[in-house]
N, C-alpha and C positions, 0 to 999 in steps of 0.2 A: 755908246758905240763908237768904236774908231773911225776916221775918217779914211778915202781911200789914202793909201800908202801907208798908213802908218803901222800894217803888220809887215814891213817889209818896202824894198826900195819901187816897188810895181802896183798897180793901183787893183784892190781886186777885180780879179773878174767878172764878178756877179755880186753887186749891193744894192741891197731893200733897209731902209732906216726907217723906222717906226712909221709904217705906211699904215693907213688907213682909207676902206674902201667900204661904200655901202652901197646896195644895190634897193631903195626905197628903206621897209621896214629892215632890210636882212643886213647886216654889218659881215661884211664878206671877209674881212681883213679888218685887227684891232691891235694897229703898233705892231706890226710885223718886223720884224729886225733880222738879216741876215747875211752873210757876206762868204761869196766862193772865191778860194786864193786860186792863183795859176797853177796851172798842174794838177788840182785838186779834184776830188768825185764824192762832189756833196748829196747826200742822199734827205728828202725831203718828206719824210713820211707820218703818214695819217690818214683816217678814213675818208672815205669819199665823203664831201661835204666841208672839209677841214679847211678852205681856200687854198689849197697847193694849186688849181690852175691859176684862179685869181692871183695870184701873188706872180705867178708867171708873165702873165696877159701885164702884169704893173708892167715889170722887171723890163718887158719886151718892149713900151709903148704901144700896148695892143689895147690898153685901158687906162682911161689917164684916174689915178690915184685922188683920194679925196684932199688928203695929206701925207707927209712923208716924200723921202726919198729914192730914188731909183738908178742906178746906173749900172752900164756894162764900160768894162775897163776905164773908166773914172768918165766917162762919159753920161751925160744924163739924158735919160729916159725922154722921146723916143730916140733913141741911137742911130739916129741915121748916119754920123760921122764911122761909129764904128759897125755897124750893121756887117757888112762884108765879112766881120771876123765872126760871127754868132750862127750859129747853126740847130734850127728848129725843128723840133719833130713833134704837134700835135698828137692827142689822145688820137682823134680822127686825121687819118691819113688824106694830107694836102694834095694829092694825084690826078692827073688826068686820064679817067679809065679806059678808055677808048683811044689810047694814046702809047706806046710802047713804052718800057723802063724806059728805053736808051733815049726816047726822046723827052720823057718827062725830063730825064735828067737835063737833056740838053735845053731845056725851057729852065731849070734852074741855074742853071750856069750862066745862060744870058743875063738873065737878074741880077747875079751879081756879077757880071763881066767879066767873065773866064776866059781869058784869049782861045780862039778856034784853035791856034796852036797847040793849047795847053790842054783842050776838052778831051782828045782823045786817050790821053794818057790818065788823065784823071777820071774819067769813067772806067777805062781799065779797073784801075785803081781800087776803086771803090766797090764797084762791083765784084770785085777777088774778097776784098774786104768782108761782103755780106754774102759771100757764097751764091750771088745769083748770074756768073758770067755766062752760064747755060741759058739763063732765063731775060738776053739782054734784048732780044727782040720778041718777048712774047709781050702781049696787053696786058694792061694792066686788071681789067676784069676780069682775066684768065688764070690769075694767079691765086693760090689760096693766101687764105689771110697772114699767116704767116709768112709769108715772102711779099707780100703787101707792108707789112710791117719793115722786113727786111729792105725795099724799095724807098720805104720810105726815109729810111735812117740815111740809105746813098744818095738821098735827091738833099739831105741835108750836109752831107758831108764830102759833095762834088768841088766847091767853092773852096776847100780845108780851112775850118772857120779852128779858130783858138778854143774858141766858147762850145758846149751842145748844151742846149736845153731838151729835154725830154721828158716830156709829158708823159706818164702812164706806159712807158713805151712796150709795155709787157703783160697787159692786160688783155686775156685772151690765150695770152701764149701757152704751147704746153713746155713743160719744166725744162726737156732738150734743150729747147729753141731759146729759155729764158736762160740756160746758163750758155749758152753759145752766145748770145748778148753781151751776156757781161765777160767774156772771155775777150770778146771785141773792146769792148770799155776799157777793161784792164790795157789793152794793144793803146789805145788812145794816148790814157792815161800817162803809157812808157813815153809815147814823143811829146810830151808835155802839155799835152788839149785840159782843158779843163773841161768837167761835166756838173750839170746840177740838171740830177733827175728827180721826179715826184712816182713816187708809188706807194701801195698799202700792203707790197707784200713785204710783213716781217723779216724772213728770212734773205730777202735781198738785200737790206740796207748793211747785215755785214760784210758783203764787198764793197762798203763806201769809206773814205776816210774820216769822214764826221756825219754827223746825222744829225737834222733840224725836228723833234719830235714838234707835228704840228696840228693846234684842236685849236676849235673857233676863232680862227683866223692870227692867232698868234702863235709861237714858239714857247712851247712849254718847258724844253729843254733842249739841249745843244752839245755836242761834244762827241768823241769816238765810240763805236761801238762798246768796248770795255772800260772807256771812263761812266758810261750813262749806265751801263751796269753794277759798278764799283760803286756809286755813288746812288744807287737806286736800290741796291742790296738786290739785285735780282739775278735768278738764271739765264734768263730770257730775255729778250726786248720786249717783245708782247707784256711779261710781266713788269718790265721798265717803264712804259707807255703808261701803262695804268697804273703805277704806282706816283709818278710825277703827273701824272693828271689828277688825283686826289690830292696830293700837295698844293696843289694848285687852285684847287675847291674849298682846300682848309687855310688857302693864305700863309701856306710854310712856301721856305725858298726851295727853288727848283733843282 
């Protein structure tokens, strides 16, 4: 695996090097390897169970690795120097529900030290962003889960971090609201954010620009949606998934 910068003059944004993580008898992570470039919307997908949060929880300093490495923007894991640029969005939404958007927001802004100056525009911002500027003073228990979801991507993206991590972030969602997401991502993507998101829905991962196919804690395959195809001889990604998971049972290259 490259080192950071060596795909380029800028260090990735998001590097996991053969991480290894076990949780008692369960190996949650086995030589995990993967790295997200700037600007990039790496898509991380595999069934639930696969370690796509664990590998997260590494990534973030939320779980310290058995072995292997970790880093955000060539920084090593936990990131507190670069922390301020990363922006997290948990399967379960990090919220305070008895708490209005606008202030949860304003609880994440202090965290990462958003000038008062700046707060106001950047909640604007944001909130235009996820369609919720109607809903800037309602509670957070009051909102259906969908705009929960939506709250939570703006409490992640008030600070404008470089990096999003997102967890599942569509799990739940109905189809609208998930391609209204990634309509957003795409907007990201244009001002140069980088994203690495984890899901299992198939049909999502072809709005990414690489895909980490991922089972028992490693990466079984890697590359664009129509490379992993082309070289998996498949229609489909579902049947790409399965066809390089068998490969991978029989000891051929991925």
């Amino acid at each position: 695996m490259d080192g950071p910068g060596a795909r380029g003059a800028a260090a990735p944004a998001a590097l996991l090097e053969d991480v290894h993580k076990s949780f008692g008898a369960v190996k949650a992570l086995a030589g995990l390897t993967l790295h997200v470039d700037p600007g990039e919307v790496y898509g991380f997908l595999g069934p639930n169970g696969a370690g796509k949060t664990t590998a997260i929880r590494a990534l973030l300093g939320l779980t310290r690795p058995d072995s292997g490495r970790a880093q955000v923007f060539g920084v090593d894991s936990p990131p507190r120097a670069a922390i301020s640029r990363v922006g997290f969005v948990p399967q379960e939404p990090a919220l305070y529900r008895d708490l209005t958007v606008t202030e949860n927001l304003e609880l994440f802004a202090d965290v990462f030290a958003v000038p008062r100056s700046r707060f106001e525009e950047r909640s604007s911002d944001v909130l235009k962003f996820v369609n919720l500027a109607e809903n800037a003073d309602s509670l957070v228990r009051e909102l259906s889960g969908g705009m929960v979801r939506r709250a939570s991507l703006a409490a992640a993206m008030v600070h404008d971090p470089d990096l999003l991590v997102l967890d599942e972030p569509t799990v739940g969602v109905d189809p609208e609201l998930r391609a209204a997401f990634w309509d957003e991502f795409e907007v990201l993507k244009g001002r140069g954010k980088s994203i690495l998101i984890t899901t299992h829905y198939v049909e999502e991962a072809h709005r990414c620009d690489r895909i980490g196919f991922v089972r028992r804690g490693a990466i079984v395959a890697e590359g664009t949606p129509g490379e992993l195809l082309q070289r998996a001889g498949a229609s489909t990604l579902e049947e790409a998934f399965l066809a390089f998971v068998r490969r991978r049972a029989e000891g051929g290259a991925p």
